[in-house]
N, CA and C atoms of all chains as a GROMACS GRO file, in nm:
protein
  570
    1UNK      N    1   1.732   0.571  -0.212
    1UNK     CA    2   1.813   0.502  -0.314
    1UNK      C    3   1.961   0.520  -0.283
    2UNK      N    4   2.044   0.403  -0.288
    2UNK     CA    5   2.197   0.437  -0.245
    2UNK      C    6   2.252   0.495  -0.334
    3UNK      N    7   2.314   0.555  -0.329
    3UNK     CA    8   2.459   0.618  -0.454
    3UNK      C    9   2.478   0.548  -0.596
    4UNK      N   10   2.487   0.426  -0.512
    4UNK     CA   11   2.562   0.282  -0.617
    4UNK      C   12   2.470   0.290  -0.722
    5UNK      N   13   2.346   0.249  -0.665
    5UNK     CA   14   2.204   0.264  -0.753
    5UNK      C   15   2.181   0.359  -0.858
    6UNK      N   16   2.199   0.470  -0.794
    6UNK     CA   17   2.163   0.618  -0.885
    6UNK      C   18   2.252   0.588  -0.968
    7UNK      N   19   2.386   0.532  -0.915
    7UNK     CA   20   2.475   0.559  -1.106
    7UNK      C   21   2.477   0.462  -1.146
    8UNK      N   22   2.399   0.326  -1.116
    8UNK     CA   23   2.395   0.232  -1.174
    8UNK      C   24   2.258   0.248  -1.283
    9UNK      N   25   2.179   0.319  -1.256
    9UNK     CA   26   2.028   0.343  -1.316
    9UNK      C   27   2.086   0.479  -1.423
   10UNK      N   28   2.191   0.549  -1.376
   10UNK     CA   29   2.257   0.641  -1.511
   10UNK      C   30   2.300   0.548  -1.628
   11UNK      N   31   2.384   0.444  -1.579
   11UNK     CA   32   2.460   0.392  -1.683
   11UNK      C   33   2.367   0.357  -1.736
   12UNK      N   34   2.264   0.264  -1.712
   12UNK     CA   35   2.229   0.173  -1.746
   12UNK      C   36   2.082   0.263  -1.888
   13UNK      N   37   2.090   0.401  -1.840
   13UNK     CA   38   1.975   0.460  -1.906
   13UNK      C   39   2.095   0.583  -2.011
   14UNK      N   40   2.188   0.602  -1.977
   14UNK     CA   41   2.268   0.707  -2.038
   14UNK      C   42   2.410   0.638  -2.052
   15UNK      N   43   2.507   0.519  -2.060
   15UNK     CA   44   2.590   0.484  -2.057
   15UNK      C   45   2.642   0.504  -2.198
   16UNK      N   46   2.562   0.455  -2.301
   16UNK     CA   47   2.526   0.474  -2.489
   16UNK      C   48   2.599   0.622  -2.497
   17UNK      N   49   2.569   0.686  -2.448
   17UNK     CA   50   2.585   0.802  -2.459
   17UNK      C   51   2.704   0.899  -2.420
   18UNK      N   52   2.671   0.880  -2.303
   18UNK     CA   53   2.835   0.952  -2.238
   18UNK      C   54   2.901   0.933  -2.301
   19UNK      N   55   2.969   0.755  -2.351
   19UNK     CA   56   3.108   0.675  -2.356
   19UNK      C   57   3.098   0.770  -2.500
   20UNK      N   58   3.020   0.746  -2.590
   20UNK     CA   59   3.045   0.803  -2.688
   20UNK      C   60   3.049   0.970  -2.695
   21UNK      N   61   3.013   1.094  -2.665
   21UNK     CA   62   3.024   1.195  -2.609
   21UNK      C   63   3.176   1.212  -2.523
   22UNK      N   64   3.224   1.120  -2.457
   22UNK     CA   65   3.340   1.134  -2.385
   22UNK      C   66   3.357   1.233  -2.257
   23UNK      N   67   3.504   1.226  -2.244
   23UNK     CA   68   3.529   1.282  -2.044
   23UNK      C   69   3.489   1.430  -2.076
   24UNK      N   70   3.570   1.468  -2.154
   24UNK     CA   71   3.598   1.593  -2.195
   24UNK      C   72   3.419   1.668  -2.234
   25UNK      N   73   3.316   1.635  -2.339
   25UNK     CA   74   3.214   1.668  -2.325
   25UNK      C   75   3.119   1.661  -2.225
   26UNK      N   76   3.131   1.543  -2.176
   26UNK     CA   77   3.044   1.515  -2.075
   26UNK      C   78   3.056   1.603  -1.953
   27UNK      N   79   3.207   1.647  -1.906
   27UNK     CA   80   3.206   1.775  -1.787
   27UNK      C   81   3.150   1.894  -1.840
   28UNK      N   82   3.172   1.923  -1.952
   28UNK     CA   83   3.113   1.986  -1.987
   28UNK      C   84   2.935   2.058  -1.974
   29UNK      N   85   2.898   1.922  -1.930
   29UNK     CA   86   2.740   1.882  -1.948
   29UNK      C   87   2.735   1.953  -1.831
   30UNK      N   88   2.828   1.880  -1.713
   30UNK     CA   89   2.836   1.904  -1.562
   30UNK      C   90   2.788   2.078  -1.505
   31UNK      N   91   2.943   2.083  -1.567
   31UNK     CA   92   2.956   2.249  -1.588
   31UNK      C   93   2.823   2.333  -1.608
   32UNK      N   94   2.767   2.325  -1.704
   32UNK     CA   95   2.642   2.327  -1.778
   32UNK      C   96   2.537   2.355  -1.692
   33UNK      N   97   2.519   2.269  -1.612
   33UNK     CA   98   2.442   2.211  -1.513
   33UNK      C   99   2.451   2.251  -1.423
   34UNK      N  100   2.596   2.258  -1.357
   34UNK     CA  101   2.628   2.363  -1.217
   34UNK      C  102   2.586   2.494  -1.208
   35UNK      N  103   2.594   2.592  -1.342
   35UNK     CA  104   2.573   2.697  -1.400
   35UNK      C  105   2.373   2.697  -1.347
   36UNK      N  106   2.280   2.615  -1.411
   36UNK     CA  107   2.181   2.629  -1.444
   36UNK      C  108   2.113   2.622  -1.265
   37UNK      N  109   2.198   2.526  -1.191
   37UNK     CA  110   2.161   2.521  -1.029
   37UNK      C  111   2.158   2.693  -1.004
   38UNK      N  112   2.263   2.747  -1.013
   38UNK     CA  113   2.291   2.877  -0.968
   38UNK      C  114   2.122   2.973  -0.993
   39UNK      N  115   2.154   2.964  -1.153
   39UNK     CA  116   2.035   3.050  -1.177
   39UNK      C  117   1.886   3.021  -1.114
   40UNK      N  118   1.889   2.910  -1.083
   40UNK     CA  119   1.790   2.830  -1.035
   40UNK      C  120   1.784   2.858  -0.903
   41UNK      N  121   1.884   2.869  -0.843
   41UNK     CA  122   1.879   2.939  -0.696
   41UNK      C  123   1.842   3.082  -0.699
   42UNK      N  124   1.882   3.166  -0.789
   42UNK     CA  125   1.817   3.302  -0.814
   42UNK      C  126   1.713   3.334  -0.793
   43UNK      N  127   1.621   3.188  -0.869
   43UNK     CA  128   1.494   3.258  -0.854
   43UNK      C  129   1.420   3.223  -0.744
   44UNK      N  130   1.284   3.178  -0.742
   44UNK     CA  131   1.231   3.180  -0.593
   44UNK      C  132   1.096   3.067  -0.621
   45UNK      N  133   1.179   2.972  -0.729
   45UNK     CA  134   1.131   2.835  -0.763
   45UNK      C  135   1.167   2.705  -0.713
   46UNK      N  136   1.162   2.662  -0.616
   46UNK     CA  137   1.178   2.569  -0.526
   46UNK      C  138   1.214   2.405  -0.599
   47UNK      N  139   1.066   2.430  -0.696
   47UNK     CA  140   1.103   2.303  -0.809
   47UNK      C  141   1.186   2.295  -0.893
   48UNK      N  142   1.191   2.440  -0.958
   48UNK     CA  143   1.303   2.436  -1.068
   48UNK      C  144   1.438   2.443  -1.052
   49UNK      N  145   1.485   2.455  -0.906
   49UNK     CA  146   1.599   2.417  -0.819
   49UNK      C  147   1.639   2.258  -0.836
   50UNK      N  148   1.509   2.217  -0.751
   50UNK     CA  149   1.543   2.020  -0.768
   50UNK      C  150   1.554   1.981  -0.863
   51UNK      N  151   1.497   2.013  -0.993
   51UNK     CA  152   1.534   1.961  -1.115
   51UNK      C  153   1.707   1.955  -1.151
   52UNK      N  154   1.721   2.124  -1.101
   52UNK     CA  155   1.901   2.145  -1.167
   52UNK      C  156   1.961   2.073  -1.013
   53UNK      N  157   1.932   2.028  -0.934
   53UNK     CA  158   2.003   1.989  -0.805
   53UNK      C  159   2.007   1.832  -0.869
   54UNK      N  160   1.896   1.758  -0.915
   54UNK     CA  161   1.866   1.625  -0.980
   54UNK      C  162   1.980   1.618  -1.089
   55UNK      N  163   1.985   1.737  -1.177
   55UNK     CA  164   2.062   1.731  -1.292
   55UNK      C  165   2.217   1.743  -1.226
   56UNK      N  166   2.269   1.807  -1.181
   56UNK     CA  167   2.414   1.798  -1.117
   56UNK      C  168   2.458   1.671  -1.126
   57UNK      N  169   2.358   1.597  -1.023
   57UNK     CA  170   2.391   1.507  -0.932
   57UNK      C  171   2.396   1.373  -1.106
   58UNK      N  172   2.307   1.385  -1.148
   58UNK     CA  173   2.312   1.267  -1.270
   58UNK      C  174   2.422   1.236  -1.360
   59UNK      N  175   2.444   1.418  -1.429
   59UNK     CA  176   2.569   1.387  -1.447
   59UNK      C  177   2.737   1.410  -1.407
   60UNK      N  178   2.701   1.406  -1.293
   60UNK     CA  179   2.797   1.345  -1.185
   60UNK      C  180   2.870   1.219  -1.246
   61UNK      N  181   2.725   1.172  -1.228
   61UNK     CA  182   2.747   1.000  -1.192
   61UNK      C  183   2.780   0.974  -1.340
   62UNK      N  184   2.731   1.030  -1.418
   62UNK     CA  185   2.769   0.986  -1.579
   62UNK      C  186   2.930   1.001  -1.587
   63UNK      N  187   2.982   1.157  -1.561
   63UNK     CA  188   3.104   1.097  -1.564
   63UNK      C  189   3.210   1.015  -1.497
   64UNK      N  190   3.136   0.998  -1.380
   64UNK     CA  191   3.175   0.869  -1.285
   64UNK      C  192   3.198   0.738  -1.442
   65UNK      N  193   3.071   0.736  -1.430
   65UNK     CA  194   3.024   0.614  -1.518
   65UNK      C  195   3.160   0.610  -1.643
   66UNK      N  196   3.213   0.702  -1.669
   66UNK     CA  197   3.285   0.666  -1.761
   66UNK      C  198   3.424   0.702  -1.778
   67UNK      N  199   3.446   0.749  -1.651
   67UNK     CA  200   3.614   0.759  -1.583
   67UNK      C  201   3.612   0.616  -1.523
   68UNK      N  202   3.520   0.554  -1.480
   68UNK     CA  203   3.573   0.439  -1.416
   68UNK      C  204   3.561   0.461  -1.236
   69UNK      N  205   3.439   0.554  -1.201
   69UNK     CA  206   3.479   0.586  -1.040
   69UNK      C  207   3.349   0.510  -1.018
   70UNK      N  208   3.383   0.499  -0.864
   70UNK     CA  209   3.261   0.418  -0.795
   70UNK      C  210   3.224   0.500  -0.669
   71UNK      N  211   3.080   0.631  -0.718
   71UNK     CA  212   3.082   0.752  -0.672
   71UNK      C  213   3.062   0.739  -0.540
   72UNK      N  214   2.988   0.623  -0.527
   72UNK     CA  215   2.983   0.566  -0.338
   72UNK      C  216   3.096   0.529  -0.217
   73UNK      N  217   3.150   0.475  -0.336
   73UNK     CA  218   3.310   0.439  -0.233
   73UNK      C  219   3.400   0.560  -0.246
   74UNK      N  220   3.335   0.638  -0.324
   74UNK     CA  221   3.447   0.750  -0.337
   74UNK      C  222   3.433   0.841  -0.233
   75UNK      N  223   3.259   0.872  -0.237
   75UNK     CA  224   3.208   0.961  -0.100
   75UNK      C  225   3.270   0.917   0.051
   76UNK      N  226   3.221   0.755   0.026
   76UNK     CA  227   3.206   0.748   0.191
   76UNK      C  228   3.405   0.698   0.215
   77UNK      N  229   3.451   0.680   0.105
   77UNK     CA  230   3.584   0.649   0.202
   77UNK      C  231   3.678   0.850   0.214
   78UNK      N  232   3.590   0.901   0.146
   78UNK     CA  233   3.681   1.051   0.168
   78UNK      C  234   3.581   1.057   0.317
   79UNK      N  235   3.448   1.069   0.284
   79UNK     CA  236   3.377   1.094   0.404
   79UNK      C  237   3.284   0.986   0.531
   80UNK      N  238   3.408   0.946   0.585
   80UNK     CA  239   3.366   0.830   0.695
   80UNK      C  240   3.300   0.863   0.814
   81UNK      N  241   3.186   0.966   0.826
   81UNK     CA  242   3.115   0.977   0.931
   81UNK      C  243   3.193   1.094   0.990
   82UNK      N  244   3.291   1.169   0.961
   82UNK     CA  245   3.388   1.274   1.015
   82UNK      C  246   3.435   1.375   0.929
   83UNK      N  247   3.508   1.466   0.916
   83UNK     CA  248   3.510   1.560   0.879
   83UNK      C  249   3.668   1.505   0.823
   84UNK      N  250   3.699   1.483   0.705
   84UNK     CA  251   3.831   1.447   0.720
   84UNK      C  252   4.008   1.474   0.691
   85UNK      N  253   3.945   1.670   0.721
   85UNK     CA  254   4.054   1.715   0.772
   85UNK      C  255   4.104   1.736   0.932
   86UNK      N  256   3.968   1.752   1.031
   86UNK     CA  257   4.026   1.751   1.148
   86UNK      C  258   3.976   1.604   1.237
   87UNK      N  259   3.893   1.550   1.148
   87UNK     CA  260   3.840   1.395   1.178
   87UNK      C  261   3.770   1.387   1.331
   88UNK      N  262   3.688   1.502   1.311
   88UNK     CA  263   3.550   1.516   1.417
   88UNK      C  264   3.437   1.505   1.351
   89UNK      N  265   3.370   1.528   1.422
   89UNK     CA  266   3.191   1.523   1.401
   89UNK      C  267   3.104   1.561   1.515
   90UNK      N  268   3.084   1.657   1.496
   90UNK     CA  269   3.064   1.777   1.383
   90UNK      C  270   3.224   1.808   1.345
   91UNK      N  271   3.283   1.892   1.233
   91UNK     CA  272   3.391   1.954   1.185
   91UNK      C  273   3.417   2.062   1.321
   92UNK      N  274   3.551   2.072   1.299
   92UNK     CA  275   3.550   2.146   1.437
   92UNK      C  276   3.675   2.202   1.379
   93UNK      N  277   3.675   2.214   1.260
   93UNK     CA  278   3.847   2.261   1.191
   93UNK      C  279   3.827   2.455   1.223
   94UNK      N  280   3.927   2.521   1.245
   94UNK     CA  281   3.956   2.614   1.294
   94UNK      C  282   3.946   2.724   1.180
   95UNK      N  283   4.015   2.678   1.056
   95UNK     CA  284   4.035   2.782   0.958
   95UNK      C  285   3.906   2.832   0.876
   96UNK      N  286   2.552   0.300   0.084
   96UNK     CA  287   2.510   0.438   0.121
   96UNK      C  288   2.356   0.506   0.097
   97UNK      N  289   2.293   0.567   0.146
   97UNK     CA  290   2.152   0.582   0.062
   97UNK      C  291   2.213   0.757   0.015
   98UNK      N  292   2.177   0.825  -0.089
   98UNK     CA  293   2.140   0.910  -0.134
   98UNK      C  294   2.132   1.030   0.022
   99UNK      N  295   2.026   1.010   0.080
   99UNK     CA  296   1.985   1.095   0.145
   99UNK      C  297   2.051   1.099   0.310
  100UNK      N  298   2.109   0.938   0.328
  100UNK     CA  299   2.174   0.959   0.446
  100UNK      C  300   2.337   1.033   0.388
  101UNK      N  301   2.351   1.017   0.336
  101UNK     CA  302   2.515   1.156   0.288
  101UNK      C  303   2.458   1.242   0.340
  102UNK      N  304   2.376   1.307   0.242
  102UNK     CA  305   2.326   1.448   0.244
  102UNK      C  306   2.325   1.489   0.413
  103UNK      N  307   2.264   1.362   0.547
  103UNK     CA  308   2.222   1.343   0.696
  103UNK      C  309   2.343   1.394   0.711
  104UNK      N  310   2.469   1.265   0.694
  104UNK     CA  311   2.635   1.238   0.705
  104UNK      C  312   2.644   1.416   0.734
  105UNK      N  313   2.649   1.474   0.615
  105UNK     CA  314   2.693   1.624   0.595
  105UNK      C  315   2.624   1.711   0.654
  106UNK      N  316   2.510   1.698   0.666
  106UNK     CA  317   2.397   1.812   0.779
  106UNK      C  318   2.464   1.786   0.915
  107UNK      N  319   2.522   1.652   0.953
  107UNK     CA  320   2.603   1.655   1.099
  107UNK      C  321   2.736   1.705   1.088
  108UNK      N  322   2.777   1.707   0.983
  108UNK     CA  323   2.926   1.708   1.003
  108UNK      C  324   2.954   1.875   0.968
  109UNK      N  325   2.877   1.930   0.864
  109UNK     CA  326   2.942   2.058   0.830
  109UNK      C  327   2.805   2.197   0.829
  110UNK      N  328   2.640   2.180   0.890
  110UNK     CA  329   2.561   2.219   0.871
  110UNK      C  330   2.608   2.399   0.967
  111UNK      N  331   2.686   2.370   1.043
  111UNK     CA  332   2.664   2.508   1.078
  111UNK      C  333   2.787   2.562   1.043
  112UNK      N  334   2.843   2.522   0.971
  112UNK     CA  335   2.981   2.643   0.876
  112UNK      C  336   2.861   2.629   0.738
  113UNK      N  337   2.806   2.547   0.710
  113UNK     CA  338   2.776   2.604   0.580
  113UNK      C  339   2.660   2.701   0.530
  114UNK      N  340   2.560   2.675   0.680
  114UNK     CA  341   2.487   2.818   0.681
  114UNK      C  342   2.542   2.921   0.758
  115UNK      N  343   2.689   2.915   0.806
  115UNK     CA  344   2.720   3.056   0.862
  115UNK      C  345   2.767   3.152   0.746
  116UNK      N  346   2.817   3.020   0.617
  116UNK     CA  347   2.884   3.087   0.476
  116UNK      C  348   2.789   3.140   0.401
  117UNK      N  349   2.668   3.064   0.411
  117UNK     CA  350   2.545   3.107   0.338
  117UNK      C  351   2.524   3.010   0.158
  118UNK      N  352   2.462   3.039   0.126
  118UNK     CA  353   2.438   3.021  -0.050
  118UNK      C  354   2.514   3.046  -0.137
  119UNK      N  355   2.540   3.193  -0.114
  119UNK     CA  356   2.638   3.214  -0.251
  119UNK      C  357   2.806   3.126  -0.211
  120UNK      N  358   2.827   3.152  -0.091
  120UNK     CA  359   2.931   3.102  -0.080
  120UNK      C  360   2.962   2.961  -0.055
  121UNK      N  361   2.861   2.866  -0.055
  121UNK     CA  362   2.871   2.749  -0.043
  121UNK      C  363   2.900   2.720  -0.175
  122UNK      N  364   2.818   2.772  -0.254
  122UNK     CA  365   2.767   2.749  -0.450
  122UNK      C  366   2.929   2.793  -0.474
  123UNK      N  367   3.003   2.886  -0.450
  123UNK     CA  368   3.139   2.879  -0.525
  123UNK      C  369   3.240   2.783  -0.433
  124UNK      N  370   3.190   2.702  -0.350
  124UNK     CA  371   3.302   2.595  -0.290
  124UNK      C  372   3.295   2.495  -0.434
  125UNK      N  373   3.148   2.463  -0.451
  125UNK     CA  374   3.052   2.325  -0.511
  125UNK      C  375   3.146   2.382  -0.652
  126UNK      N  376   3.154   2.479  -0.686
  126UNK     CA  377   3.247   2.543  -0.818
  126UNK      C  378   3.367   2.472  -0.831
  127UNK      N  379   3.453   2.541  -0.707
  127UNK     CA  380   3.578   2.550  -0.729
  127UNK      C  381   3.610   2.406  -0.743
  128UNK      N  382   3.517   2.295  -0.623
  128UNK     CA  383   3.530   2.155  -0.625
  128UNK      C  384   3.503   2.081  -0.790
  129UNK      N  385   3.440   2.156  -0.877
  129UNK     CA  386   3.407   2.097  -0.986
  129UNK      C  387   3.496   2.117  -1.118
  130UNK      N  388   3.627   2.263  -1.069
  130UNK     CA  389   3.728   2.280  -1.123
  130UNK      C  390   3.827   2.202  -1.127
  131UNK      N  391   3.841   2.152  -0.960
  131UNK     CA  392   3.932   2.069  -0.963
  131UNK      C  393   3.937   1.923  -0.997
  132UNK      N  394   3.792   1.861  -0.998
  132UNK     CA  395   3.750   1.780  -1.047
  132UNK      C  396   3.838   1.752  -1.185
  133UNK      N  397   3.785   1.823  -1.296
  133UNK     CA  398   3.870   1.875  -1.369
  133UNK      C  399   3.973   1.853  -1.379
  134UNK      N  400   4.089   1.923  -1.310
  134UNK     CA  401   4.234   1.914  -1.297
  134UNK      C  402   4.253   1.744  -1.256
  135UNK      N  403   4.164   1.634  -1.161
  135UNK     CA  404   4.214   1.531  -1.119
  135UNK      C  405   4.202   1.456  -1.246
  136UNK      N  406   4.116   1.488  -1.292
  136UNK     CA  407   4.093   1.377  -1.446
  136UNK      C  408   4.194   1.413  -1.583
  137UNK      N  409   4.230   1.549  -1.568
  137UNK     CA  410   4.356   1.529  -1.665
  137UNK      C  411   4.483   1.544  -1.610
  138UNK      N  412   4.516   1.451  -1.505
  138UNK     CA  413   4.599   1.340  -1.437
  138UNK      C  414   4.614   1.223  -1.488
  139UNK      N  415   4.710   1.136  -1.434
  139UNK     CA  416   4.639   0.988  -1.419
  139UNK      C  417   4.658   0.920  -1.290
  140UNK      N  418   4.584   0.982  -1.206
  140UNK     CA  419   4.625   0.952  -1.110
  140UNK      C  420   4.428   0.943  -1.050
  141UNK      N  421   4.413   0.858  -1.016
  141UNK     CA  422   4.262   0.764  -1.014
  141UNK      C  423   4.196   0.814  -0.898
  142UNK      N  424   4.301   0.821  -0.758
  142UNK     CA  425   4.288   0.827  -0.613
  142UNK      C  426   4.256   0.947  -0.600
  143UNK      N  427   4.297   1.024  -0.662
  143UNK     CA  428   4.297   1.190  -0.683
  143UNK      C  429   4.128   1.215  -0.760
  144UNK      N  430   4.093   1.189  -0.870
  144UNK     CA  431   4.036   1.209  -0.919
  144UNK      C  432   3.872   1.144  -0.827
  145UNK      N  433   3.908   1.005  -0.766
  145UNK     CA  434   3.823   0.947  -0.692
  145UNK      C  435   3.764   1.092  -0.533
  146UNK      N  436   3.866   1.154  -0.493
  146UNK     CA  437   3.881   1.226  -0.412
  146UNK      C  438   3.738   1.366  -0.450
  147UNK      N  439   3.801   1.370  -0.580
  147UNK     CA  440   3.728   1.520  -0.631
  147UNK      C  441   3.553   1.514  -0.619
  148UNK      N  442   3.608   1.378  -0.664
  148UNK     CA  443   3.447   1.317  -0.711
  148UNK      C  444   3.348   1.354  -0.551
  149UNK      N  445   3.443   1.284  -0.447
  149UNK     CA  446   3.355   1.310  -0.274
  149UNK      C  447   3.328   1.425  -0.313
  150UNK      N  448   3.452   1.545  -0.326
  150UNK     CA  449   3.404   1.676  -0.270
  150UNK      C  450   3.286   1.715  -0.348
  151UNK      N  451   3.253   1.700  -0.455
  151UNK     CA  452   3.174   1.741  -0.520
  151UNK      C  453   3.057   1.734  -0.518
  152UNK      N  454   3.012   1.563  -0.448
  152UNK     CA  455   2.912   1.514  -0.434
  152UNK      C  456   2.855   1.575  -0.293
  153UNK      N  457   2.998   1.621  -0.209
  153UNK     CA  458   2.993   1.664  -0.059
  153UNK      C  459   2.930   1.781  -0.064
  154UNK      N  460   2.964   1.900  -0.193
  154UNK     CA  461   2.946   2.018  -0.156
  154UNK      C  462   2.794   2.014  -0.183
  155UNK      N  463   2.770   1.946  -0.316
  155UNK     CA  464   2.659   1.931  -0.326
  155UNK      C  465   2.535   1.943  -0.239
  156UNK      N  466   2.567   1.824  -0.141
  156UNK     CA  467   2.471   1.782  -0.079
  156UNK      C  468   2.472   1.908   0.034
  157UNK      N  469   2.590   1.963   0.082
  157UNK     CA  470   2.586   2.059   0.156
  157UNK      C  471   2.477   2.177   0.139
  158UNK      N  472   2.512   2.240  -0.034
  158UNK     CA  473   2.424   2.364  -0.113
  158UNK      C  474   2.273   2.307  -0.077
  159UNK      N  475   2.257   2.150  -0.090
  159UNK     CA  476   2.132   2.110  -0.097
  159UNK      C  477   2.042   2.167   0.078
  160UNK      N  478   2.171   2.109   0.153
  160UNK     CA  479   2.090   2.123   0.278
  160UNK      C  480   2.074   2.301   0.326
  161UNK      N  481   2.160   2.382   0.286
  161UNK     CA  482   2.130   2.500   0.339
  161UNK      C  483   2.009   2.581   0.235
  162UNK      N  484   1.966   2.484   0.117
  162UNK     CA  485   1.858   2.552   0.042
  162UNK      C  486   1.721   2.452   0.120
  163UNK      N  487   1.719   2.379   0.183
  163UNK     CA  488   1.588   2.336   0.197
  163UNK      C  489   1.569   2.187   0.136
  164UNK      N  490   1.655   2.111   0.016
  164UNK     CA  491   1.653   2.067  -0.077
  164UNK      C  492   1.696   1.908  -0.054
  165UNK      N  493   1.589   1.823  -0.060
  165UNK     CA  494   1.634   1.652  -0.020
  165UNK      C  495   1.669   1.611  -0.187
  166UNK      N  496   1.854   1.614  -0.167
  166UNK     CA  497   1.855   1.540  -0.274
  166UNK      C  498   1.836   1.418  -0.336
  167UNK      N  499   1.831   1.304  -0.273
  167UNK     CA  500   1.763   1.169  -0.316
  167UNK      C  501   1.621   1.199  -0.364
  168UNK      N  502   1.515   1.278  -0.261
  168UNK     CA  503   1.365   1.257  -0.356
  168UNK      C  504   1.456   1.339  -0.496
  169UNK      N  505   1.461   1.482  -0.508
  169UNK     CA  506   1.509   1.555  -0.612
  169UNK      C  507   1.548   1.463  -0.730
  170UNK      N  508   1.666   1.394  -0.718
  170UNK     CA  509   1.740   1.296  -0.841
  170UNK      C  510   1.601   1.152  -0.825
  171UNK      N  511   1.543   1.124  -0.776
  171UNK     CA  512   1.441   1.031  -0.800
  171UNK      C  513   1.311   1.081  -0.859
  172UNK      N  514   1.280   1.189  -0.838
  172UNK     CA  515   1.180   1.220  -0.896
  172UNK      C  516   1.212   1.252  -1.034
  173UNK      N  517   1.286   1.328  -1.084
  173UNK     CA  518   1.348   1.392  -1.213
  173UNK      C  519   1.351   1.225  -1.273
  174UNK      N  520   1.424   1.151  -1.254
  174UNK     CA  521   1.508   1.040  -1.291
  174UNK      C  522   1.491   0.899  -1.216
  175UNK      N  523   1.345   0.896  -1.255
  175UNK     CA  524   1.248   0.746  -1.186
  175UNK      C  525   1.275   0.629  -1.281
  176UNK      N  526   1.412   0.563  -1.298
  176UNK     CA  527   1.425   0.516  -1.404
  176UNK      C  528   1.405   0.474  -1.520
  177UNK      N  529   1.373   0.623  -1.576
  177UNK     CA  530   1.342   0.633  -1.712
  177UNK      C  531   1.415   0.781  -1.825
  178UNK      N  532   1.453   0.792  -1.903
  178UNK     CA  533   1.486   0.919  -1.871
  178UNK      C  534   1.346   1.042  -1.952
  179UNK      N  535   1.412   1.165  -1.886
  179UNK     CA  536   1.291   1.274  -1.826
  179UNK      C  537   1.224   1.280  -1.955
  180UNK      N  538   1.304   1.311  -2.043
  180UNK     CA  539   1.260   1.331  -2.193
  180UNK      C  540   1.206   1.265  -2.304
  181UNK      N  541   1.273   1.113  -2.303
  181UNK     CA  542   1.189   1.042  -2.404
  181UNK      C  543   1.149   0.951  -2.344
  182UNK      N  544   1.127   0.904  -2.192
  182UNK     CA  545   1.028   0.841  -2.100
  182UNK      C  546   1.117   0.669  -2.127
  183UNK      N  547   1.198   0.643  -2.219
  183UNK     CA  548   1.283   0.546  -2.202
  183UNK      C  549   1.366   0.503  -2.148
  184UNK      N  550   1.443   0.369  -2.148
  184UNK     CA  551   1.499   0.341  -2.088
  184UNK      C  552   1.580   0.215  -2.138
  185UNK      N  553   1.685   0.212  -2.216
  185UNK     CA  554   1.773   0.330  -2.191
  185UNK      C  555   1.755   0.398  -2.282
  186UNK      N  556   1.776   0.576  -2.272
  186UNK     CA  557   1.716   0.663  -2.332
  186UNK      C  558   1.792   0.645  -2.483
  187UNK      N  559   1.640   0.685  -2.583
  187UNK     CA  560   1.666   0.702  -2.718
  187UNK      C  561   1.605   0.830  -2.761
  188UNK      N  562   1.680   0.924  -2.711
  188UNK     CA  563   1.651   1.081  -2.755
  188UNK      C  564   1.700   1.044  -2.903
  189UNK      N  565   1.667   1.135  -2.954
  189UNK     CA  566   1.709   1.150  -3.107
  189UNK      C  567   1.835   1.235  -3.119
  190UNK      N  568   1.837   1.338  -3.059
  190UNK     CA  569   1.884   1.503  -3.059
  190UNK      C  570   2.006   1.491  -3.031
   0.00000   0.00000   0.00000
């Protein structure tokens, strides 16, 4: 599934929601979520990882969805096949 | 973009700094990137905030690859366009 897709299938199932919830709660959610990956890496549950790795990534795109970003063009024009502080591939940056 | 070729994109571009850093230390890049996230959105400055959004999605996919973890199945399985909880679409949780 492309990028575009995934946050097009957010909006389109969670859009109601975010906009009303807002920027400010909704990172929140993020946050939330980043937190729950961690613990999830703690343990030595493989599934209950992908779920919080699934959850990151969703509401990601939610607050994409309602800042106005287009999380695909955002990826691939920071990341064009290169690394794009020393603009190799593989990264070959020193520091 | 597909989902899972990023995640490829980043297994070529940054796979052996990010298992030389390991887990914990990848997981506080995917952090700090979600702080600044943060800081770009209470800006107004779009390009910036568009920026945060890559890294985030970047580090992501990075944490994903040094755990084992395909994030496209992950966010498709959780989130088969419907959502997880009240099996709708677009979701009408109550809560």
């Amino acid at each position: 599934m492309q990028i575009h897709e995934f946050q097009e299938m957010m909006k389109r199932l969670y859009f109601h929601r975010d906009s009303e919830r807002g920027v400010e709660g909704t990172y929140k959610w993020l946050v939330d979520e980043v937190e729950e990956l961690w613990e999830a890496l703690q343990g030595n549950d493989k599934e209950a990882a992908e779920k919080e790795f699934a959850d990151v990534i969703a509401w990601l795109a939610s607050l994409a969805n309602i800042t106005g970003v287009d999380l695909e063009k955002a990826a691939v024009n920071k990341y064009p096949g290169r690394c794009p502080k020393c603009q190799q591939s593989p990264c070959q940056c020193t520091f």
